[in-house]
FIKE-826228 format. One record per residue: y, z, x of N, C-alpha, C, O in turn. Coordinates in steps of 0.001 Angstrom, whole numbers, plus 524288, in hexadecimal, padded with zeros to 5 digits. Layout:
BEGIN
nnorth_nup_neast_canorth_caup_caeast_cnorth_cup_ceast_onorth_oup_oeast
Y_Z_X_Y_Z_X_Y_Z_X_Y_Z_X
...
// end
This chain:
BEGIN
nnorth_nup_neast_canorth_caup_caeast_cnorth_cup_ceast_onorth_oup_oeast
92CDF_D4BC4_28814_9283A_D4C20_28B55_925DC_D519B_28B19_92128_D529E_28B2B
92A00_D5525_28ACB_9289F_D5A71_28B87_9238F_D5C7A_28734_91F49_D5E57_28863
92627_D5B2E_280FB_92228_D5AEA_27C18_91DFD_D5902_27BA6_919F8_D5A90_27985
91F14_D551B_27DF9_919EE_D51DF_27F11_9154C_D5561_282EE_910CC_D5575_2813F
9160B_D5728_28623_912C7_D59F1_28838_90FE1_D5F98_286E1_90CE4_D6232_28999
91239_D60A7_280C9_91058_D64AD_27D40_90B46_D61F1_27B5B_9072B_D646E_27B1A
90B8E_D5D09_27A16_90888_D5A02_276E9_902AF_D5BE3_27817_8FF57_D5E50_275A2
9031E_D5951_27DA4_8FC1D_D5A4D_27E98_8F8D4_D5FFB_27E15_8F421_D5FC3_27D18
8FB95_D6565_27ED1_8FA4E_D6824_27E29_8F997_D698E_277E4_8F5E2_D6C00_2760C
8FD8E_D67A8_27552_8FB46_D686E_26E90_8F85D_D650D_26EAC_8F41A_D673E_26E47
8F78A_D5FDD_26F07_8F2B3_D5CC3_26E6F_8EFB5_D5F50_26E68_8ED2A_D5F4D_26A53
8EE31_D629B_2721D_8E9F0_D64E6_27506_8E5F8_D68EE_27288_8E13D_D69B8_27230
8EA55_D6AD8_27121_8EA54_D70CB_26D10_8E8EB_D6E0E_26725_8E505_D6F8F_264C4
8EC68_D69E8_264F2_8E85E_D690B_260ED_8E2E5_D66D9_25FCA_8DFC7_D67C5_25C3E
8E2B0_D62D5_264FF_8DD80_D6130_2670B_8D974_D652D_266AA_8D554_D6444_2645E
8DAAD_D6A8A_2694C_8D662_D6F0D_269A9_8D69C_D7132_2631B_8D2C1_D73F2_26248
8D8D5_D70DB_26004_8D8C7_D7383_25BD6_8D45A_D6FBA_25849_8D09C_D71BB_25607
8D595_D695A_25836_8D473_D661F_254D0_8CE05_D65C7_2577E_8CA5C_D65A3_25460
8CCFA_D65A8_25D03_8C8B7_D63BD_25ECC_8C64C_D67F2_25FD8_8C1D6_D672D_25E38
8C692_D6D01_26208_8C1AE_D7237_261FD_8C0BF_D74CD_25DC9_8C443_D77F9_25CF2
8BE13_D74D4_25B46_8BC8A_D7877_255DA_8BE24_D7F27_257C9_8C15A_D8188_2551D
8BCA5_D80BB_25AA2_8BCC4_D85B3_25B74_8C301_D8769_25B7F_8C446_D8B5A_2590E
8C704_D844C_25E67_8CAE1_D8259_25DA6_8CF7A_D8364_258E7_8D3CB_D856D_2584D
8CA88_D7FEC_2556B_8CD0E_D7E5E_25167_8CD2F_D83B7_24D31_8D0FC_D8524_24A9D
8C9A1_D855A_24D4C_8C764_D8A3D_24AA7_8CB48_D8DFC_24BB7_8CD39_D902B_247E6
8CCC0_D8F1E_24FE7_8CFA1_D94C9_25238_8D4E6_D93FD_24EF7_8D6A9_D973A_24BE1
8D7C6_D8DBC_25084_8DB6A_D8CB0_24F08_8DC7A_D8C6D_24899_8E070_D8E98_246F1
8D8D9_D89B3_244DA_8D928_D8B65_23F72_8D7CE_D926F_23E53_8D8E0_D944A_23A05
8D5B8_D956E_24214_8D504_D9B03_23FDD_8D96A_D9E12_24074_8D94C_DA2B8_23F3A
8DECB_D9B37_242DD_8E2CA_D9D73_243FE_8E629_D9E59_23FEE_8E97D_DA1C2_23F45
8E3B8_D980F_23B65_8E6C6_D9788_23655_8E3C0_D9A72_230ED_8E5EE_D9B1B_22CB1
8DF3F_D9BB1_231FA_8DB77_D9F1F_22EE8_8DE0B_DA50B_22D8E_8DF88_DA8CD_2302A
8DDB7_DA3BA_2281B_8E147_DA8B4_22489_8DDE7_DAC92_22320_8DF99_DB027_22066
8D7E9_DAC83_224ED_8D452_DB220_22055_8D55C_DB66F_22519_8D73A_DB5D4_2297D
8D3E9_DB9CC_22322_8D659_DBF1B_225F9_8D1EE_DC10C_22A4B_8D353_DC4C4_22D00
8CF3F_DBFF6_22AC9_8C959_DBD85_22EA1_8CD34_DBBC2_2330B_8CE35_DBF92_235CB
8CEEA_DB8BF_2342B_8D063_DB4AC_23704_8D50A_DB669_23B5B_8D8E7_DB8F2_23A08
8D413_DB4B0_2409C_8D772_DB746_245CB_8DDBF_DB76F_243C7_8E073_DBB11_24567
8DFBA_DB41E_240CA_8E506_DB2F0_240DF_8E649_DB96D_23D34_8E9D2_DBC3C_23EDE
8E37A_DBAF5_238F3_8E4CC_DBC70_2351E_8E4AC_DC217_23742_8E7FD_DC577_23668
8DF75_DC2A6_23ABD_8DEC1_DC7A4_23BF2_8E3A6_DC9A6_24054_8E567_DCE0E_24122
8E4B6_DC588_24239_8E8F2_DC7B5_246C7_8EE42_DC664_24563_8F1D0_DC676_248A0
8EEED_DC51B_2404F_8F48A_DC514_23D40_8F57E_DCA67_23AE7_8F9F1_DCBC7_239B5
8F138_DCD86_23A33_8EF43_DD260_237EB_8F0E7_DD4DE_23BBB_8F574_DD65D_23C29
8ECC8_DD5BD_23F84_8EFF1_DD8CD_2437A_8F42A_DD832_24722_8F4B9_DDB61_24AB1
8F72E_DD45C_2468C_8FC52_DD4ED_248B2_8FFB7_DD665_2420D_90466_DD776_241D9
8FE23_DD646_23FE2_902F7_DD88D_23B85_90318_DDDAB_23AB5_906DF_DE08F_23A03
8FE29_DDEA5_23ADD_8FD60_DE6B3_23BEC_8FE65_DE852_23FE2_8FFF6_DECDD_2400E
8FDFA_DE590_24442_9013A_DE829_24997_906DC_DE69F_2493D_909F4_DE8F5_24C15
90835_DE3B9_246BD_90E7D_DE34A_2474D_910F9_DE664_24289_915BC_DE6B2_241EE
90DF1_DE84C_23FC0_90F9A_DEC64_239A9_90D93_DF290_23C1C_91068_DF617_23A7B
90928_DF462_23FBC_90984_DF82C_2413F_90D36_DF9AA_24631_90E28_DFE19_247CB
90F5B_DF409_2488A_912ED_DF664_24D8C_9185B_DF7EB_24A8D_91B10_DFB93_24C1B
91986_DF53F_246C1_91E8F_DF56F_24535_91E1A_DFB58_24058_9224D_DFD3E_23EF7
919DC_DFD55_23E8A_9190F_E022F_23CF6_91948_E071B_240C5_91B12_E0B91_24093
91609_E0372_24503_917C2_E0744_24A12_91D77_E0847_24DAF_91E22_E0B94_2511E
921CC_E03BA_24B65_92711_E04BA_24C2D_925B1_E0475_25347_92733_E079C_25695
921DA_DFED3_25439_92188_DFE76_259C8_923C6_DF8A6_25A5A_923AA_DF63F_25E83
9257B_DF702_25677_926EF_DF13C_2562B_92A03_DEF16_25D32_9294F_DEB0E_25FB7
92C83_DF2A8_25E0E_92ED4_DF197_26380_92DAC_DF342_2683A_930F1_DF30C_26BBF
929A6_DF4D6_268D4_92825_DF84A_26DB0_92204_DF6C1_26E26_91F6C_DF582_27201
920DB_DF738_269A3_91A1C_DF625_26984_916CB_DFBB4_26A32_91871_E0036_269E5
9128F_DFA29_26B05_90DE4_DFF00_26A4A_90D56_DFE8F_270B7_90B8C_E02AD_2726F
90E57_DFACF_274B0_90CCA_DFBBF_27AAE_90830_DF88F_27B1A_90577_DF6DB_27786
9077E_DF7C2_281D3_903FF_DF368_282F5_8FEBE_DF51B_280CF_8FD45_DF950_27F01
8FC73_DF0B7_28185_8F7B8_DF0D5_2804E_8F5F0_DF584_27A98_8F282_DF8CC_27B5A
8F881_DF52F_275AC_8F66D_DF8A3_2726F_8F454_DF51B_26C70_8F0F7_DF6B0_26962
8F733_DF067_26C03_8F561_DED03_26748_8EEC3_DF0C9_2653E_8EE09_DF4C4_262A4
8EB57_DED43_267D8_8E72C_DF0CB_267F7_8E5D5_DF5D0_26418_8E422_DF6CE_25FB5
8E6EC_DF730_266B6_8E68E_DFD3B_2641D_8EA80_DFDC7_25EFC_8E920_DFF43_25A9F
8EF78_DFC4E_2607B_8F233_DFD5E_25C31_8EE93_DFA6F_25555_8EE1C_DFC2B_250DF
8ECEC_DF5BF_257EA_8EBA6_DF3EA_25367_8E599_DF4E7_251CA_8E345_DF356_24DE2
8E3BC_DF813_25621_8DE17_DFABA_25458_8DF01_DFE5D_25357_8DB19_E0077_2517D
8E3BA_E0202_2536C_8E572_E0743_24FD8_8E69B_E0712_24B11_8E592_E0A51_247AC
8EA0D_E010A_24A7D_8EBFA_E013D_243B5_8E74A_DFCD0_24170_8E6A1_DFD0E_23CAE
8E459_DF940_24404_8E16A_DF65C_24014_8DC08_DF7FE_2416B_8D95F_DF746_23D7A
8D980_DF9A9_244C5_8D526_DF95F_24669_8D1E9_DF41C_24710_8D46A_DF010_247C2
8CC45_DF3ED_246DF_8CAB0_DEFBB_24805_8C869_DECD9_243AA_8C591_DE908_24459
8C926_DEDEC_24100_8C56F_DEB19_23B59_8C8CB_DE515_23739_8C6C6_DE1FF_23423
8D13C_DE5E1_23A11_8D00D_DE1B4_237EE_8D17A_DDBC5_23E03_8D434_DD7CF_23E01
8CE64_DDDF7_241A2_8CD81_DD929_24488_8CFE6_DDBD2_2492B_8CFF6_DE090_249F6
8D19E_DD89A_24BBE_8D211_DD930_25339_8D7C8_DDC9F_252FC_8DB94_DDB68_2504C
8D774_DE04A_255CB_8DD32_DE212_2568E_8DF02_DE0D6_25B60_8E196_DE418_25DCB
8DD85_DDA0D_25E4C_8E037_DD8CF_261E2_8E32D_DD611_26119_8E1AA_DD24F_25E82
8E986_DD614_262D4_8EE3A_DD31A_25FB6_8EE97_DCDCA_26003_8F20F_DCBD6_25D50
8EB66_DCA58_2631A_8EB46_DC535_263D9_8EFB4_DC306_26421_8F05C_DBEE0_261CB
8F414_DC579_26746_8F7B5_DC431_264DB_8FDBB_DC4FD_26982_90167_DC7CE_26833
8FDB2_DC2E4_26D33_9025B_DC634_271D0_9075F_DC7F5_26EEF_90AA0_DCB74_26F82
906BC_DC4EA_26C60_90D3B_DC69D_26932_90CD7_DCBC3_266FD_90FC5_DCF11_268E5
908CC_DCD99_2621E_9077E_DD05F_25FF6_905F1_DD480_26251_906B6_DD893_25FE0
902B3_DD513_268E7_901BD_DD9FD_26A02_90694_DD9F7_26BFA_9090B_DDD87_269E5
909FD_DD6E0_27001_90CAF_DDB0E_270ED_912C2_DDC61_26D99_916A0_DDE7A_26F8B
9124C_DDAF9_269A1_914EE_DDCCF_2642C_9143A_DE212_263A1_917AC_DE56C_26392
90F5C_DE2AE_26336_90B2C_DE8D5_2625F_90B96_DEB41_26652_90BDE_DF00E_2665A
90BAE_DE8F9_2699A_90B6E_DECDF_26EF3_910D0_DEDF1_270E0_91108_DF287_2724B
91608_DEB18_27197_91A34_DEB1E_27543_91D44_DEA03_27128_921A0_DE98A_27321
91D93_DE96F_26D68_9217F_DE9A9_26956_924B7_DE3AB_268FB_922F0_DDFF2_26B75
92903_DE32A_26612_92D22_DE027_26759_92EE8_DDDAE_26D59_9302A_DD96C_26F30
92E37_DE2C4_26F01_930BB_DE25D_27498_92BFA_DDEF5_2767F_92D89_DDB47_2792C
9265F_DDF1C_275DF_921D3_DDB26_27922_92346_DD72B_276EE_92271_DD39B_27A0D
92533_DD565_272DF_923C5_DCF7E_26F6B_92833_DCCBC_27269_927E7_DC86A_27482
92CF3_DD066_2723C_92F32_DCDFB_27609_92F8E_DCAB4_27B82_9315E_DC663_27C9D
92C68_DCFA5_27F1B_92B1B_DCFE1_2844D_927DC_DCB36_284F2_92859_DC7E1_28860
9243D_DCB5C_280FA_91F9C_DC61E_28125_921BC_DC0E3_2800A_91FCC_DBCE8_281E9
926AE_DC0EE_27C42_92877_DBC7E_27AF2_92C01_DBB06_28095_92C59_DB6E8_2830C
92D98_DBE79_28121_930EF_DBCE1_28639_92F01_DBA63_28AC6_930C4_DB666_28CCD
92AC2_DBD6A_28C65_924DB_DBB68_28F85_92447_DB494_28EE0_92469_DB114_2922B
923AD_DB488_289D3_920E1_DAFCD_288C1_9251A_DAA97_28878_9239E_DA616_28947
92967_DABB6_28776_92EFE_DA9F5_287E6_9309A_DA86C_28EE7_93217_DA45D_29101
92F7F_DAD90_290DD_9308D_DAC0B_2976A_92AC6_DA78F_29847_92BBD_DA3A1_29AE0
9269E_DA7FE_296C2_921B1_DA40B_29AB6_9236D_D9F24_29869_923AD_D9B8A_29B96
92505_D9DC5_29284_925F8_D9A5D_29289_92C1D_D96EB_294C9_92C8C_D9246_295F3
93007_D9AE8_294CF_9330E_D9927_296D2_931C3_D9709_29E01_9335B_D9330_2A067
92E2D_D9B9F_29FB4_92D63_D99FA_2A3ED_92A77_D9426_2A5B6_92BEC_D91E6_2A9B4
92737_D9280_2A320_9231D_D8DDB_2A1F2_927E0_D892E_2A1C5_92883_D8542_2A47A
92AEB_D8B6A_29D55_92DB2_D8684_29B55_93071_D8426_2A163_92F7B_D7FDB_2A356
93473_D88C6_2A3CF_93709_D876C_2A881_93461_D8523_2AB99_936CB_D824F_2AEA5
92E6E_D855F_2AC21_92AC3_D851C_2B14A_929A8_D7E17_2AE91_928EC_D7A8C_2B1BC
929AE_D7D2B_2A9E0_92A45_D7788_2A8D7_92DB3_D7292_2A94D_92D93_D6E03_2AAD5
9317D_D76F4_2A696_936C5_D72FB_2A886_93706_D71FA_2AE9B_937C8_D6DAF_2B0A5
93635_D76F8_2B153_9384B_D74F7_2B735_93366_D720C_2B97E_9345E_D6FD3_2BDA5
92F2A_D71A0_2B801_92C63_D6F96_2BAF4_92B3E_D69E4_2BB56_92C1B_D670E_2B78C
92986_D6837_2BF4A_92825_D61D4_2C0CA_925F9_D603F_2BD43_923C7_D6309_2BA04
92633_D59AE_2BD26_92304_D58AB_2B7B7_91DBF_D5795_2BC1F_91D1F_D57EE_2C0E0
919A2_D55AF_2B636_914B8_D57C7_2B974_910C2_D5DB9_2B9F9_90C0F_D5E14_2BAEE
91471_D61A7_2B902_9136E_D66BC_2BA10_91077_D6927_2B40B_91292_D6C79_2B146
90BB4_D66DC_2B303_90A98_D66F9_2AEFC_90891_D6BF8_2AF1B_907B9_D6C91_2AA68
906C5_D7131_2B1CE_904B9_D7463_2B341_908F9_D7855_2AF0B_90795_D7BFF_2AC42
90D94_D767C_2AF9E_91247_D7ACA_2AB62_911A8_D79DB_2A68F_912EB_D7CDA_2A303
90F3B_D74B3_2A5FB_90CF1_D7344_29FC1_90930_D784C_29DE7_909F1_D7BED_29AD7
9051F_D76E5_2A0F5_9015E_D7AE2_2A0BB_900E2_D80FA_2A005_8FDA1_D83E1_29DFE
90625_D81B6_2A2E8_9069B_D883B_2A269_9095A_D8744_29DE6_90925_D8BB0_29C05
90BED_D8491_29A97_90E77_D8511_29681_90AA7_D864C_291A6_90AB5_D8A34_28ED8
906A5_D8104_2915A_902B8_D8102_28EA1_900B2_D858F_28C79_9009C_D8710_287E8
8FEAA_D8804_29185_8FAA6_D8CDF_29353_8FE38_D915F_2927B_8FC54_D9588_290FD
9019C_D9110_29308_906CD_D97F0_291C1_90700_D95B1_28ADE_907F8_D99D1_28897
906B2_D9299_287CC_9096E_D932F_283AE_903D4_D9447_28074_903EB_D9733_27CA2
8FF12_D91DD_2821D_8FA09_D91E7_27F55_8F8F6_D9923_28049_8F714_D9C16_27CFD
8FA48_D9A31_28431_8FAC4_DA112_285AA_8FF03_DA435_28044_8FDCA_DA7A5_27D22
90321_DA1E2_280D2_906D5_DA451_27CD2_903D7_DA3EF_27901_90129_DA7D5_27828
9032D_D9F56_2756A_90240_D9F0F_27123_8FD5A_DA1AC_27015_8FD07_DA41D_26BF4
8F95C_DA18C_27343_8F45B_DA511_272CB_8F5A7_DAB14_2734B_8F1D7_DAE00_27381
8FA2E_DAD1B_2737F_8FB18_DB1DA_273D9_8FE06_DB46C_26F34_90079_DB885_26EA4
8FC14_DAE19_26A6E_8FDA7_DB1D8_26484_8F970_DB2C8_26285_8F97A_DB4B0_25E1B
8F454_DB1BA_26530_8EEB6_DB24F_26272_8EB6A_DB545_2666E_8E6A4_DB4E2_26608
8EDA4_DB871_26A8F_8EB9B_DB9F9_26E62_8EF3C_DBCF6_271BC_8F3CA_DBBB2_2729E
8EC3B_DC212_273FD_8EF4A_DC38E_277EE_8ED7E_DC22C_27D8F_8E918_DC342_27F2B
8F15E_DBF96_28092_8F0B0_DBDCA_2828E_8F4AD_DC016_28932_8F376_DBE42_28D79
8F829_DC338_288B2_8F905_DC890_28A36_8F5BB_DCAFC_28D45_8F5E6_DCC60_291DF
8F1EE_DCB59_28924_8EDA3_DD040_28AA1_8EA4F_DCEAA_28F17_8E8F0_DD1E3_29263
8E8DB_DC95D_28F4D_8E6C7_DC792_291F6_8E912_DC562_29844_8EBB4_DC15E_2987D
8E7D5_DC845_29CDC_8E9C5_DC8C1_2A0F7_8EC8A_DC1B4_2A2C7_8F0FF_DC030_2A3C1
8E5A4_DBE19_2A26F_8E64D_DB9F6_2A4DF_8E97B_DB6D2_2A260_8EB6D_DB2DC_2A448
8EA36_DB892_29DA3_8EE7E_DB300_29AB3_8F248_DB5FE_29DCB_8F565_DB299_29F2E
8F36A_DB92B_29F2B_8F9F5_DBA44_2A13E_8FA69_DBA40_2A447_8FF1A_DBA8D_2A549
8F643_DB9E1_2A9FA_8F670_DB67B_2AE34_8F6DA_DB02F_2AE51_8F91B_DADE3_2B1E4
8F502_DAE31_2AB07_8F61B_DA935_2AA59_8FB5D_DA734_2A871_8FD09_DA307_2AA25
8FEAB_DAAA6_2A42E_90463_DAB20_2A35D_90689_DA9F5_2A8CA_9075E_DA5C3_2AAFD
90772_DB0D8_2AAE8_9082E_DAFB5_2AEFE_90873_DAAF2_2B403_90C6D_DA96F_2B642
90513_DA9E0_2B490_90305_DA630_2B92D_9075A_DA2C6_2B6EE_90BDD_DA262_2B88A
904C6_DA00A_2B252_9093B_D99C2_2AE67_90F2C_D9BA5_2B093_91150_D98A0_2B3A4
911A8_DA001_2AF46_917A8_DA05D_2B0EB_91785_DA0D9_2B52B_91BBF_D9F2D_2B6BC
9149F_DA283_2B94C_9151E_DA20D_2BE77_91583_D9C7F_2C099_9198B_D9AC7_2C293
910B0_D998C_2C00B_912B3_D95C6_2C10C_91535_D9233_2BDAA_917EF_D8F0F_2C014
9152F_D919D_2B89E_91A2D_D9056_2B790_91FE6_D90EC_2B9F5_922E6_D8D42_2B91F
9212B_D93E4_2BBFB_925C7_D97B4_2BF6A_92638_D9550_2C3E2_92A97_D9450_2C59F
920EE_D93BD_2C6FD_9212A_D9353_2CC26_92060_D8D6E_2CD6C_921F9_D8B59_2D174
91ED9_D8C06_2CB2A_91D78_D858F_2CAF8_92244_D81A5_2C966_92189_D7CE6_2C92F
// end
């Protein structure tokens, strides 16, 4: 029963891919190989920030909050595309070293562990824990093409989901 209730949400997701053009577009430009193209440019700059941190012998500590940025407008400048890391894993790789990739994995390890518990124990019916599941994992996964960190309200909304997840 449990699998079964994955279903409708991939339905869903391929439904939006097969039926919105705009959709559909974003999702084939992800598989787009010319060097033009979002995937290629930000495979670029996470390989030069992960070849200048480890030149910088910061592999474990990092460069410190909030510096991606700069670091990568010091060594690439702006000409070959965005030096924003799109990327939670990747800034704070750059920024907090080993020790962040960790910290973040751990993070993301506790909400879901927390979600999971807040499922099992709960009443059936309580489709509301579905939802925060949904909504926390569409958050994760959007946080390999996005920082999403940076942005205050997604992490009030984290928040809130394990709260009441927790309390409910």
């Amino acid at each position: 029963h449990y699998r079964r209730l994955w279903l409708v949400p991939l339905a869903l997701f391929a439904s939006l891919i097969v039926l919105v053009p705009s959709i559909q577009n974003r999702v084939l430009e992800i598989f787009d190989t010319q060097p033009s193209s979002s995937t290629s440019w930000r495979q670029g700059l996470w390989s030069d920030m992960y070849t200048k941190v480890r030149f910088d012998n910061r592999e474990f500590l990092g460069n410190g909050f909030a510096t991606f940025t700069q670091y990568a407008q010091d060594f690439r400048g702006n000409d070959l595309g965005s030096i924003d890391p799109h990327n939670d894993f990747v800034r704070f790789g750059v920024e907090l070293g080993l020790l962040g990739l960790v910290l973040l994995s751990v993070v993301w390890l506790w909400i879901f562990r927390t979600l999971r518990l807040a499922y099992r124990t709960s009443t059936p019916g309580h489709d509301y824990i579905r939802l925060f599941w949904y909504t926390t994992l569409g958050i994760f996964l959007a946080s390999f093409s996005d920082n999403l960190f940076r942005d205050t309200v997604l992490q009030w909304y984290l928040v809130s989901f394990i709260v009441m997840a927790e309390v409910i």
